[in-house]
Kinemage of the C-alpha trace (Angstrom):
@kinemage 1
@onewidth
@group {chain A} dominant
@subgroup {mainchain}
@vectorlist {calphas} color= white
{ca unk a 1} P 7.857 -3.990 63.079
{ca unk a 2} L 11.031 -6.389 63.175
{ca unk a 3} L 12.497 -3.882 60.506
{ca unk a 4} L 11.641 -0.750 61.925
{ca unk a 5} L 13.075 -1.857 64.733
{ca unk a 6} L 16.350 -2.662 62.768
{ca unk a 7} L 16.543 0.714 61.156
{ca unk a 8} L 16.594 2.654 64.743
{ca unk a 9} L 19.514 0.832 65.775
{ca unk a 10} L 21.312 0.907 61.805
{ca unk a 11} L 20.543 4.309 62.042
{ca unk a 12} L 22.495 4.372 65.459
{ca unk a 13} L 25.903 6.424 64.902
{ca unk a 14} L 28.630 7.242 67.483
{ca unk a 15} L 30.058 11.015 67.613
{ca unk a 16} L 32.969 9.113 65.377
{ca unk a 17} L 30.516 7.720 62.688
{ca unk a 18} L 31.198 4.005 63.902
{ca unk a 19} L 28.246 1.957 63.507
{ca unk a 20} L 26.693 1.520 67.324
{ca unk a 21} L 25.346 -1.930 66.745
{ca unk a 22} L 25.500 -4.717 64.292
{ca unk a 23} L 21.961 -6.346 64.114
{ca unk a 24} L 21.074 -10.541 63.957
{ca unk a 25} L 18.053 -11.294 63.066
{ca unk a 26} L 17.592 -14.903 64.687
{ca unk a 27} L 14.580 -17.087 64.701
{ca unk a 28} L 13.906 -21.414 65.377
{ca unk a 29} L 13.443 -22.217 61.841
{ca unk a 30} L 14.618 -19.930 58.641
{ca unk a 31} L 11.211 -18.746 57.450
{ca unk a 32} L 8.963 -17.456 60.112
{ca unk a 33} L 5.083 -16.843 59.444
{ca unk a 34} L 4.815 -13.206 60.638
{ca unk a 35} L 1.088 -12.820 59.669
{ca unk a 36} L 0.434 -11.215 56.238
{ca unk a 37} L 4.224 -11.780 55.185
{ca unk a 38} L 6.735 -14.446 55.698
{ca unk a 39} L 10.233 -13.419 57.328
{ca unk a 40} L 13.370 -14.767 56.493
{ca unk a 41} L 15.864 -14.947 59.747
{ca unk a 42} L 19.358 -15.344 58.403
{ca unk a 43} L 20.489 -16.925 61.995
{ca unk a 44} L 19.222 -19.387 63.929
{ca unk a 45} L 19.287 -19.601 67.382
{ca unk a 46} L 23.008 -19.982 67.600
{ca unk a 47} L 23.095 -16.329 66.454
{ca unk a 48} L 21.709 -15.434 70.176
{ca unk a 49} L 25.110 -16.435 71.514
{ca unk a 50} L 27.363 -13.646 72.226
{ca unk a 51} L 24.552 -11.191 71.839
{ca unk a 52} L 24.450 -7.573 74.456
{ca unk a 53} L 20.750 -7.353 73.964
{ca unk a 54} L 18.087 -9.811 72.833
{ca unk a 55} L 14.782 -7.882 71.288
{ca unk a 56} L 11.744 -10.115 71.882
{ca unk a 57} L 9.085 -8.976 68.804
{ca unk a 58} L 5.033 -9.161 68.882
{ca unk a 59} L 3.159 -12.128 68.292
{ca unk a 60} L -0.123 -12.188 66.640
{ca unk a 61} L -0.932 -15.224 69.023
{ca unk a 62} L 0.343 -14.131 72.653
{ca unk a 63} L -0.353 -17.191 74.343
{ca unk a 64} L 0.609 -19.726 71.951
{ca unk a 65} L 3.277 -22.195 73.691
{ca unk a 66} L 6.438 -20.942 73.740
{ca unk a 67} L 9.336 -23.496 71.926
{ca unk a 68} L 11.210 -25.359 73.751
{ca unk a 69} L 14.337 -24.395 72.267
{ca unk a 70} L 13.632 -20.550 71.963
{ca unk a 71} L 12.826 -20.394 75.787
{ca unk a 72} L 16.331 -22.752 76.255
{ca unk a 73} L 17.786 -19.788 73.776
{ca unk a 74} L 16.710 -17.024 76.316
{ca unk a 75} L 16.957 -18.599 79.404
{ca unk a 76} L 20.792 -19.247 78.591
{ca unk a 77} L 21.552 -15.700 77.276
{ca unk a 78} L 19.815 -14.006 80.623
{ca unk a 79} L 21.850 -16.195 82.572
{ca unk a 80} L 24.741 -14.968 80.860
{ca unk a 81} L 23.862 -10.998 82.018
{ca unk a 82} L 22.650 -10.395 77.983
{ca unk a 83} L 19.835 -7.469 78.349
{ca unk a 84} L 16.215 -8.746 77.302
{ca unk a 85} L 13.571 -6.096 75.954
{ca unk a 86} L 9.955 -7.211 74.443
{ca unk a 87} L 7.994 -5.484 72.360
{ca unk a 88} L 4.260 -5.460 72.348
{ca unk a 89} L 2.650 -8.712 72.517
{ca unk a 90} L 6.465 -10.130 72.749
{ca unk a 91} L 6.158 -9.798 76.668
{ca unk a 92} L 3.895 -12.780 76.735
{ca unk a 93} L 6.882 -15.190 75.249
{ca unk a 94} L 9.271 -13.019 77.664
{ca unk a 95} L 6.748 -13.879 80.349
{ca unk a 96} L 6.705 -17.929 79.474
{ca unk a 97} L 10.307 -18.149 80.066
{ca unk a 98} L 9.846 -16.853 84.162
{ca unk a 99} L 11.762 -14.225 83.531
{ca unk a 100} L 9.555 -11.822 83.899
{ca unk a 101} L 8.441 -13.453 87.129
{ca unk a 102} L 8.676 -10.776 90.355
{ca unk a 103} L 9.219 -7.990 87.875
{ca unk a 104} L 7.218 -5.489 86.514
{ca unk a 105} L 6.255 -5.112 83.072
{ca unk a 106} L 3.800 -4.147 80.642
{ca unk a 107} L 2.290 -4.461 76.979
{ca unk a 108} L -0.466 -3.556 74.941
{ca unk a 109} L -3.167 -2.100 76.744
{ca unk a 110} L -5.778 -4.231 74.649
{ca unk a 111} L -3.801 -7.153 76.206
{ca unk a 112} L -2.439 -6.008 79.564
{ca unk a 113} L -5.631 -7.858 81.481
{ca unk a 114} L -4.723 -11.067 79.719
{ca unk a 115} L -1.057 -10.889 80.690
{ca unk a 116} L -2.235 -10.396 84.401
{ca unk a 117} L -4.684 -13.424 83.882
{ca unk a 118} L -2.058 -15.769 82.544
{ca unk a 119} L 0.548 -14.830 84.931
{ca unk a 120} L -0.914 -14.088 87.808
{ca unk a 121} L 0.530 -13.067 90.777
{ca unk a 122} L 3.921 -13.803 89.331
{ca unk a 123} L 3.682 -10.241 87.408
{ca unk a 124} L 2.885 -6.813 88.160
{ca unk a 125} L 1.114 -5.675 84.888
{ca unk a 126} L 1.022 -2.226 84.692
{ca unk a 127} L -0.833 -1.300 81.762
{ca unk a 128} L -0.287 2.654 81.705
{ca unk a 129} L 3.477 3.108 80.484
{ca unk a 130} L 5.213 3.373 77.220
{ca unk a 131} L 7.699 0.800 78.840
{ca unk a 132} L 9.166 -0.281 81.776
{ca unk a 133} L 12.823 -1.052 82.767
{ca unk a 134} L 14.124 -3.250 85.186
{ca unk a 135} L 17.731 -3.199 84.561
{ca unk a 136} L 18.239 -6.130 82.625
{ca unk a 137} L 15.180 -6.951 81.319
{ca unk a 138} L 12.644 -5.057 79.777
{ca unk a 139} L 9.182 -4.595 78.550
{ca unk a 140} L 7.176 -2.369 75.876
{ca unk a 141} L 3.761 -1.773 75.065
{ca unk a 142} L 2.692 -1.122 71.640
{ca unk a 143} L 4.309 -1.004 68.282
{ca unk a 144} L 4.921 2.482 68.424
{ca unk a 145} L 5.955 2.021 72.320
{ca unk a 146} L 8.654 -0.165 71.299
{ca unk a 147} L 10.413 2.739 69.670
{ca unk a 148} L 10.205 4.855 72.549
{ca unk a 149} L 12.446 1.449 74.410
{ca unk a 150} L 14.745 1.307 71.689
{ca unk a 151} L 15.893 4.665 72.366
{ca unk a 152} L 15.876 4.539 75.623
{ca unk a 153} L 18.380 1.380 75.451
{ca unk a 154} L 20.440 4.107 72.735
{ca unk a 155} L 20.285 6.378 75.417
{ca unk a 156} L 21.623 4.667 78.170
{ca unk a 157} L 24.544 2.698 75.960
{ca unk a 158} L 25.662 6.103 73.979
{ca unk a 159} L 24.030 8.991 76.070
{ca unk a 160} L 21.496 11.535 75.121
{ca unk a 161} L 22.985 13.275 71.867
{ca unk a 162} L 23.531 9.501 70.175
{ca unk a 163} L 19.856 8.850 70.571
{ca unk a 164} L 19.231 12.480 69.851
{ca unk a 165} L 19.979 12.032 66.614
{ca unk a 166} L 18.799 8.409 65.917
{ca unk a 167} L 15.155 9.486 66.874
{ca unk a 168} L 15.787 12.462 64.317
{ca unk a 169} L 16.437 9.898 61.810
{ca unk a 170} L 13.598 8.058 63.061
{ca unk a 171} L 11.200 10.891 63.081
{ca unk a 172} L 10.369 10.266 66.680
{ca unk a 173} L 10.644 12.623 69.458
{ca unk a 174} L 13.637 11.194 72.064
{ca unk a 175} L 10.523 11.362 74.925
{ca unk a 176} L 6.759 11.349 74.411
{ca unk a 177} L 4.885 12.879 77.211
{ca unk a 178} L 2.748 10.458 79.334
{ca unk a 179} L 2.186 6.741 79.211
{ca unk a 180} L -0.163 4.802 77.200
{ca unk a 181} L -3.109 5.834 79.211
{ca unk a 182} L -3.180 8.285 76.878
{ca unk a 183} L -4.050 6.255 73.543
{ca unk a 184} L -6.828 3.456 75.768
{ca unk a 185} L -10.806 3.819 75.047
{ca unk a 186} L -12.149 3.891 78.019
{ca unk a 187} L -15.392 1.552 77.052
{ca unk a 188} L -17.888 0.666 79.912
{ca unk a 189} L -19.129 -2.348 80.138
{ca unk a 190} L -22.873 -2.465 78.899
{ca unk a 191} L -25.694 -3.169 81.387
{ca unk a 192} L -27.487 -6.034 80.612
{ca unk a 193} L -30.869 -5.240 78.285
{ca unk a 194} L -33.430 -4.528 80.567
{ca unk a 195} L -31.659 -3.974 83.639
{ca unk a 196} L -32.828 -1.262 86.249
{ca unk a 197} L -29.078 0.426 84.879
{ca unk a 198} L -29.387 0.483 81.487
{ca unk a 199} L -31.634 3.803 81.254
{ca unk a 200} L -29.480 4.938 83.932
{ca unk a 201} L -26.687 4.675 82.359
{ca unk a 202} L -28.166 6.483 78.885
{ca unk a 203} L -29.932 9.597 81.514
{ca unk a 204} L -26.045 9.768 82.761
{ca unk a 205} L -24.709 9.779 79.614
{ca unk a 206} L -26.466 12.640 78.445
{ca unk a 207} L -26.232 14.532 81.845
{ca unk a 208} L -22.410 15.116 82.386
{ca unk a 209} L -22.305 18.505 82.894
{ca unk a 210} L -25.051 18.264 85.562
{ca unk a 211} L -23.346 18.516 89.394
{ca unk a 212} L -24.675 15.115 89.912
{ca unk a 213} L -24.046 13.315 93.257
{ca unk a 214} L -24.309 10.004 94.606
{ca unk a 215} L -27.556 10.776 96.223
{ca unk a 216} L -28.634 12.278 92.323
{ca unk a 217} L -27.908 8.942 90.829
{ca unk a 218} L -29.841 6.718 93.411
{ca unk a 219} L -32.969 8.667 92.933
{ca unk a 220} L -32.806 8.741 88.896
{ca unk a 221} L -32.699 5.075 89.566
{ca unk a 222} L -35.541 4.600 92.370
{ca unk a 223} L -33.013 3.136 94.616
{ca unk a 224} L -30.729 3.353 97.790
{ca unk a 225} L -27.345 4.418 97.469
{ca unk a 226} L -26.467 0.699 98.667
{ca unk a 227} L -28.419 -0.644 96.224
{ca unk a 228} L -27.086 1.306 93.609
{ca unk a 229} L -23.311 0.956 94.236
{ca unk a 230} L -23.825 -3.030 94.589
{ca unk a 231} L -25.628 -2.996 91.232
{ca unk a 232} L -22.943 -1.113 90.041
{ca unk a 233} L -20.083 -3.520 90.954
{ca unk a 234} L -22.130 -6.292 89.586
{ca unk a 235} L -22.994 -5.012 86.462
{ca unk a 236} L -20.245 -2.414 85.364
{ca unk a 237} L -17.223 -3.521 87.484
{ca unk a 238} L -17.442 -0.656 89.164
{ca unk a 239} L -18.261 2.462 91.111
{ca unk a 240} L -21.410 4.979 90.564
{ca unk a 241} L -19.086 8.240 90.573
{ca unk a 242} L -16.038 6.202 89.175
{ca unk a 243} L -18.476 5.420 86.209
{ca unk a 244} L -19.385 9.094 85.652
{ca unk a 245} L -16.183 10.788 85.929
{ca unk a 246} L -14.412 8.493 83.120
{ca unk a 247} L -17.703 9.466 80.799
{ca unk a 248} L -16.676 12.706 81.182
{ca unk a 249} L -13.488 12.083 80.655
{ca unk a 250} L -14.202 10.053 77.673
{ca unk a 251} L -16.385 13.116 76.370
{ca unk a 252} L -13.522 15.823 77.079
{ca unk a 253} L -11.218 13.547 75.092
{ca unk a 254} L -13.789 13.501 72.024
{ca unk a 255} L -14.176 17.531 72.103
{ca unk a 256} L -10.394 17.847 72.226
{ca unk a 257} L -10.127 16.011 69.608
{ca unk a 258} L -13.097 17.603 67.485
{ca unk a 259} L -13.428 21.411 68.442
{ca unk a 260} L -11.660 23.894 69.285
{ca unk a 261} L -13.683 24.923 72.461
{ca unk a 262} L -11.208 26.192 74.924
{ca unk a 263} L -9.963 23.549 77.741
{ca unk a 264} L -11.878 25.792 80.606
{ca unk a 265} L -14.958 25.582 78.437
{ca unk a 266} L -14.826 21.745 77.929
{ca unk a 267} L -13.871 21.090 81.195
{ca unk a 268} L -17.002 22.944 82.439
{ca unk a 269} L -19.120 21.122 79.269
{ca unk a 270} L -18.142 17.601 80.939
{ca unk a 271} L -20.180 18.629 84.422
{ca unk a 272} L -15.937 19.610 86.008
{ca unk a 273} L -16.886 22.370 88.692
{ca unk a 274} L -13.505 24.274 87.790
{ca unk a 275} L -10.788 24.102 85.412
{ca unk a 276} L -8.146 23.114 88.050
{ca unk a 277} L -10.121 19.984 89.161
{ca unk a 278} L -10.833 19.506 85.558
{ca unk a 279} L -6.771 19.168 84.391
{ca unk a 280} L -6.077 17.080 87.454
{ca unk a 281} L -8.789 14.645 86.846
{ca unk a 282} L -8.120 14.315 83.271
{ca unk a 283} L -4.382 13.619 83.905
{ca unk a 284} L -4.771 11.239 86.590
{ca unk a 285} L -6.769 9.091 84.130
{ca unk a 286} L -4.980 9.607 80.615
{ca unk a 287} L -1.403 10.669 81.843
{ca unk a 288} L -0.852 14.307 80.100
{ca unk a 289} L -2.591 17.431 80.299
{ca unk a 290} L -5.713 18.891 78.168
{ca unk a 291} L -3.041 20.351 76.164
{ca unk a 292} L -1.201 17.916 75.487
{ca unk a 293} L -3.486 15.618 74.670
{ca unk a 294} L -5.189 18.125 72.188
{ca unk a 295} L -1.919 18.391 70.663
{ca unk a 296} L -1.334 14.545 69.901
{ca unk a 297} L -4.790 14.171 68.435
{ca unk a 298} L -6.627 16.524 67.265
């Protein structure tokens, strides 16, 4: 990731051909153990100094400690008015420094509820965007998300047509549509074997497309509604209805993705009364339309 994110700034030309950036890569010690490779960083530290923007990569361990002298490194260069992005898992050393502390950020969503659990209430995770910018620092989620900063940061240094053309080069488009609300599995957490919701859950499962109401649910069950949403919160984290309309959305997702059924027909497939309340639900919880959803994955 450290060299793709090398190449979209490389890449970077202004109108005149002039280079836009020259690139350190810095790191503590000269070999670092990135995982299934070993990286060689031809600065140290020192190469930090003097820098206009500081990139922050992924770690494979997000909440290992963070070094004394890299958080020194950072803490210095902020205070200094350098600009501080983070990709991916790279918020969480971002985040051990405090400087993410009052701010708003984000990361992977596989990670976001850690974040929020290691920093709480100092950070407002929000798990949903592609990145988020606070001026002079900022914050990506995925690998892929990270691009999407980069030329953003291109953007606002050069203007539009500069990053234009380095997310040409980059084969990227200059904005994806929605956050990453888009690209999260929306699991539910299993009921406990032989709980009273566990064949509720399975008779829900298979009855999306039913109008089903609160009322519907309780009965199935053998319950009151009371009964039912407290056993709900206890067991699934949350709501009866909440439960059923992201299965349905979870369902319309996998037939966008695997037919070509049109959206009205899905939509009314997935137990959605009409196609209108169908779109709006389905954006509200993934962050793009039917459409273009269907067009990123299927």
């Amino acid at each position: 990731m450290v060299s793709t994110i090398e190449k979209v700034f490389t890449r970077t030309r202004l109108p005149d051909g002039r280079p836009g950036y020259q690139i350190r890569v810095c790191a503590e010690q000269p070999e670092v153990d990135a995982g299934s490779f070993a990286l060689r960083a031809p600065w140290g530290l020192e190469g930090l100094q003097g820098a206009d923007t500081i990139i922050v990569p992924g770690t494979d361990v997000p909440t290992a400690p963070l070094p004394a002298a890299v958080r020194a490194a950072l803490l210095s260069a902020a205070a200094q008015g350098t600009r501080i992005a983070s990709i991916c898992s790279g918020t969480f050393p971002l985040a051990a420094t405090g400087l993410l502390n009052g701010l708003r950020a984000t990361t992977h969503w596989m990670e976001a509820g850690l974040l929020a659990a290691t920093h709480p209430p100092d950070i407002e995770v929000d798990p949903d965007v592609l990145y988020v910018d606070n001026g002079r620092i900022l914050t990506s989620a995925g690998a892929a998300a990270g691009l999407d900063l980069c030329l953003h940061m291109i953007r606002k240094d050069y203007g539009s047509a500069v990053a234009a053309d380095a997310a040409r080069l980059s084969v990227m488009p200059l904005e994806r549509e929605g956050g990453q609300a888009q690209f999260i599995v929306h699991d539910h957490a299993p009921a406990p074997r032989g709980s009273v919701l566990e064949p509720v859950l399975s008779w829900l499962q298979e009855n999306l497309a039913r109008d089903l109401t609160l009322a519907d649910i309780a009965a199935r069950a053998g319950t009151s509604t009371r009964t039912l949403i407290r056993r709900f919160r206890e067991q699934t984290g949350t709501t009866p209805l909440q439960w059923l309309h992201r299965a349905r959305i979870r369902q319309a997702q996998h037939l966008l993705e695997t037919t070509r059924h049109s959206v009205e027909r899905i939509g009314a497939q997935v137990g959605f009364g009409s196609p209108t309340a169908f779109r709006d639900r389905f954006k509200r919880t993934t962050g793009v339309s039917p459409h273009a959803y269907r067009r990123a994955f299927s």
